[in-house]
VOMI-775805 format. One record per atom (N, C-alpha, C): residue in one letter; x, y, z; residue number from 1. Coordinates in steps of 0.1 Angstrom, whole numbers, plus 5000, padded with zeros to 4 digits. Example, Ala and Ser with C-alpha at 12.3 -4.5 7.8 and 13.67 -1.06 7.14 Angstrom:
residues 2
[site A,[5132,4943,5078],1];
[site A,[5123,4955,5078],1];
[site A,[5132,4967,5078],1];
[site S,[5128,4978,5071],2];
[site S,[5137,4989,5071],2];
[site S,[5129,5000,5079],2];
//
This chain:
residues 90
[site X,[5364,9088,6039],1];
[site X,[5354,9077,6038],1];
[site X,[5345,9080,6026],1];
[site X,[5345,9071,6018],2];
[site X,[5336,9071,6006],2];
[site X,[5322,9073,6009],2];
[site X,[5313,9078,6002],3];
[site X,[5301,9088,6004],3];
[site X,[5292,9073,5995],3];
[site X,[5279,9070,6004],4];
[site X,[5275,9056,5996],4];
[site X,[5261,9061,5997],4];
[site X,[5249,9063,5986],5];
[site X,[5236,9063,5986],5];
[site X,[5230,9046,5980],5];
[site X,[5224,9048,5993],6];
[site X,[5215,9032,5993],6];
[site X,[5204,9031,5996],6];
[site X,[5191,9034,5987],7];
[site X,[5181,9036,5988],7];
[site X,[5168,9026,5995],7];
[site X,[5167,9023,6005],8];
[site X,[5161,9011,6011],8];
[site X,[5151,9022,6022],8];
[site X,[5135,9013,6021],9];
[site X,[5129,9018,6030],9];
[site X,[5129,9016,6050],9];
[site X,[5127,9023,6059],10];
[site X,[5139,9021,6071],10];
[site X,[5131,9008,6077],10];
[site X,[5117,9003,6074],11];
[site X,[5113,8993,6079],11];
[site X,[5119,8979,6076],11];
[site X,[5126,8982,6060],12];
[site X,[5136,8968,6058],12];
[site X,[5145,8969,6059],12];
[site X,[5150,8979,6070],13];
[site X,[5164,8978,6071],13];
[site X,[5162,8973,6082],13];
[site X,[5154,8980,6094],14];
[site X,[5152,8973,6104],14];
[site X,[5148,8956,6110],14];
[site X,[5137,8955,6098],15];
[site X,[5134,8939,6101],15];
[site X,[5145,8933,6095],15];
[site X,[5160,8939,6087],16];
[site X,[5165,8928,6083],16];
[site X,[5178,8925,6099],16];
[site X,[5173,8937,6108],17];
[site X,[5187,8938,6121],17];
[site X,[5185,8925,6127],17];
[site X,[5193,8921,6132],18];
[site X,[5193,8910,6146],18];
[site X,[5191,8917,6159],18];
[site X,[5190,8908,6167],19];
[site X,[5189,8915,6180],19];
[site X,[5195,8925,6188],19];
[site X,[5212,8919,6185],20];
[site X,[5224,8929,6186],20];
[site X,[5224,8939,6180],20];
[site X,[5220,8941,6167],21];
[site X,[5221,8953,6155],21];
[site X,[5211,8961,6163],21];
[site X,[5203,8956,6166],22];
[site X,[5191,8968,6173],22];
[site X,[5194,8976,6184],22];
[site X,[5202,8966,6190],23];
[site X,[5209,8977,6203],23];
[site X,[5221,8980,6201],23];
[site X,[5225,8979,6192],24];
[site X,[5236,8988,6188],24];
[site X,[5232,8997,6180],24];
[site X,[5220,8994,6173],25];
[site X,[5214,9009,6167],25];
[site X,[5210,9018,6180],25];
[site X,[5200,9015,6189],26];
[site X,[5194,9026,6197],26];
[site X,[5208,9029,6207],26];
[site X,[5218,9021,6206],27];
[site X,[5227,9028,6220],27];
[site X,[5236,9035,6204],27];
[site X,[5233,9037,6200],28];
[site X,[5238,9049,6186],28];
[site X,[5230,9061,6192],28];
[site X,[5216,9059,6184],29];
[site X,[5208,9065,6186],29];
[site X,[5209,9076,6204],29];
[site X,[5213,9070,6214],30];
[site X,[5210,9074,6226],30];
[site X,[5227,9083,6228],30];
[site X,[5233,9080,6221],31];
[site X,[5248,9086,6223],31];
[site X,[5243,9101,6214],31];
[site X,[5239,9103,6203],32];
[site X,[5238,9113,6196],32];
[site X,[5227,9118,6195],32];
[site X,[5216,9115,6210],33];
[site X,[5207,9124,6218],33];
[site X,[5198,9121,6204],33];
[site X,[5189,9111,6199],34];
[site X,[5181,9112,6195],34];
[site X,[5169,9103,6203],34];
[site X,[5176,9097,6216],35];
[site X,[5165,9092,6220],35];
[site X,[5172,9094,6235],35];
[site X,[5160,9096,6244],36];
[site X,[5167,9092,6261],36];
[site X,[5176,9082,6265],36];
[site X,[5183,9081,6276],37];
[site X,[5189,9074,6281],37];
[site X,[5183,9061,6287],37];
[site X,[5173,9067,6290],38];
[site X,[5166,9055,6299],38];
[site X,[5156,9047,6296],38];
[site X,[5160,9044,6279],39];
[site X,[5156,9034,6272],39];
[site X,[5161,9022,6270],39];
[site X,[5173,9020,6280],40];
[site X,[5184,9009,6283],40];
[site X,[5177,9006,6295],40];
[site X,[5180,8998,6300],41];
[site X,[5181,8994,6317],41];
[site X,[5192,8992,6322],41];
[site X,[5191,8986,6337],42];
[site X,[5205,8988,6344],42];
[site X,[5216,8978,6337],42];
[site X,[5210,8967,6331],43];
[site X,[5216,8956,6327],43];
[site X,[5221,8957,6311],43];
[site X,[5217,8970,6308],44];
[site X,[5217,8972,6293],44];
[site X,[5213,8968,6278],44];
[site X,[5200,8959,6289],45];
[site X,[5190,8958,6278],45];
[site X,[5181,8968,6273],45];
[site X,[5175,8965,6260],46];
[site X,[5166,8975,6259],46];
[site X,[5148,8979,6264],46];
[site X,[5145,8986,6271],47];
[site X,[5135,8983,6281],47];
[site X,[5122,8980,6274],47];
[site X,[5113,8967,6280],48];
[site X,[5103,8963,6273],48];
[site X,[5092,8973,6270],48];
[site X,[5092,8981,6282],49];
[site X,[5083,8992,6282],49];
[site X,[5088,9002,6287],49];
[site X,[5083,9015,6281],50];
[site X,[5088,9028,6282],50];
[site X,[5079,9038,6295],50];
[site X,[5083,9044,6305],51];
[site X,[5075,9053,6310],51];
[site X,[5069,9064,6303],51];
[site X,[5059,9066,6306],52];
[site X,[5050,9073,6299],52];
[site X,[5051,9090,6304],52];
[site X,[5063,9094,6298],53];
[site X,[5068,9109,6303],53];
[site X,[5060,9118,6293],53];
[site X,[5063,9127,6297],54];
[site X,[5058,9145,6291],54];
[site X,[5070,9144,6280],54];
[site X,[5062,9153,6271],55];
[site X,[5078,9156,6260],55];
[site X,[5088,9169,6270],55];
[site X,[5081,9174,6281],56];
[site X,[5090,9185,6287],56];
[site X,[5096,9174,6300],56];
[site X,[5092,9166,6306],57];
[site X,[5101,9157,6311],57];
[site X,[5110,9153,6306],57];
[site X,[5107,9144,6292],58];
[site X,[5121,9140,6288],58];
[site X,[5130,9152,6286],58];
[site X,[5129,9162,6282],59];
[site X,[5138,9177,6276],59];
[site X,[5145,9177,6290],59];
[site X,[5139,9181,6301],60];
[site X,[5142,9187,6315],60];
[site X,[5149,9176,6316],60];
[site X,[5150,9161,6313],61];
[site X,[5159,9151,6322],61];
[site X,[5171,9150,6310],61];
[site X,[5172,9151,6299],62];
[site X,[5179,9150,6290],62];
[site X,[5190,9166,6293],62];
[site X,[5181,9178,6297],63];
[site X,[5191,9188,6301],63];
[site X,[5196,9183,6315],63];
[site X,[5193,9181,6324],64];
[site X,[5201,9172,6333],64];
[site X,[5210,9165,6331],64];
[site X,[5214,9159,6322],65];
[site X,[5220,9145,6318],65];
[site X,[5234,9154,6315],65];
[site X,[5226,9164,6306],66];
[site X,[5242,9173,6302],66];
[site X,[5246,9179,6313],66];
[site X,[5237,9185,6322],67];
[site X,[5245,9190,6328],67];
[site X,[5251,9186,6335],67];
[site X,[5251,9173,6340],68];
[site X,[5262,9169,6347],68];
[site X,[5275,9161,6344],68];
[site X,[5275,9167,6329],69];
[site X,[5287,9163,6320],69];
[site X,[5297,9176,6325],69];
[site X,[5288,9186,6328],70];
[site X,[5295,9200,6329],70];
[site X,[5297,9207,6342],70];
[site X,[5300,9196,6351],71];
[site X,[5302,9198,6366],71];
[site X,[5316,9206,6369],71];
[site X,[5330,9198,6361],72];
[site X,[5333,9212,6365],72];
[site X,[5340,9224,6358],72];
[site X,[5328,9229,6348],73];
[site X,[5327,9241,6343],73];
[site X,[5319,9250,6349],73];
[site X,[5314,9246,6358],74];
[site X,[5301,9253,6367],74];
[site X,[5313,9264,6380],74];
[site X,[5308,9278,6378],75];
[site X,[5313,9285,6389],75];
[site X,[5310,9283,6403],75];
[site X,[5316,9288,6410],76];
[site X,[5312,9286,6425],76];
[site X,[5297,9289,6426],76];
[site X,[5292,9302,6419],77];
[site X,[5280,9311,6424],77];
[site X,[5270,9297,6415],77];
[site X,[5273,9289,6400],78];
[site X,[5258,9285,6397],78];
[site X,[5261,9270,6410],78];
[site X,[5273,9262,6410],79];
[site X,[5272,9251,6417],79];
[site X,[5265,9259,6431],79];
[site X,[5266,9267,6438],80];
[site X,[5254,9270,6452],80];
[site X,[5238,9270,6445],80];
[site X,[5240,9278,6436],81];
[site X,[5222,9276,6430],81];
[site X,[5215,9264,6428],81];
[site X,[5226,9251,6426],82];
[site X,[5220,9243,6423],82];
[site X,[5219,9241,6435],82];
[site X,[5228,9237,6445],83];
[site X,[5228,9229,6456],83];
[site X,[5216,9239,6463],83];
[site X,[5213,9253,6462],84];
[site X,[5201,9256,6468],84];
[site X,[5187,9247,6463],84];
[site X,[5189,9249,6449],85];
[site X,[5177,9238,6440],85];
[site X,[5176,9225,6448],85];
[site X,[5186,9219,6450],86];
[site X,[5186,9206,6457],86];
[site X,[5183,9203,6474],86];
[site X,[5185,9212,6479],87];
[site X,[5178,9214,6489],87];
[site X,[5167,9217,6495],87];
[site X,[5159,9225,6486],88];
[site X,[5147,9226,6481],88];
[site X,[5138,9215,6478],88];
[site X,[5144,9207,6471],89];
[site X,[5136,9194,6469],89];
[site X,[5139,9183,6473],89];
[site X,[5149,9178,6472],90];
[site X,[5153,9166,6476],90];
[site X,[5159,9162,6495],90];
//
């Protein structure tokens, strides 16, 4: 793929998106973990308003996210740790 420098400032790239371009930028953005997940809604819009998290909430829920990509790489001994975690709280 040819290598392209296009010097534009990002606020006129942005006001020049449509509405689709926008959420196909942030569900970019959300796939290559530069923003949470739960900036979409259930419906797959993008949410009018954001909850007002900790920057260690988002980290701790974003490490969540992965880990349950990694279910089953998990040994017998951490899958009981968690499920002790979860019993614990939930």
């Amino acid at each position: 793929m040819p290598y392209v420098d296009i010097d534009i400032e990002i606020y006129e790239f942005i006001r020049s998106c449509s509405k689709s371009e926008i959420k196909e930028l942030i569900e970019e953005l959300i796939e290559n973990d530069h923003l949470p997940k739960d900036v979409i809604n259930t419906k797959g819009d993008v949410k009018k308003e954001m909850s007002r998290k900790t920057n260690s909430e988002l980290v701790f829920a974003q490490k969540l996210d992965k880990l349950k990509e990694k279910y089953f790489s998990l040994s017998q001994e951490e899958e009981l740790s968690l499920n002790n975690i979860f019993n614990k709280y939930i």
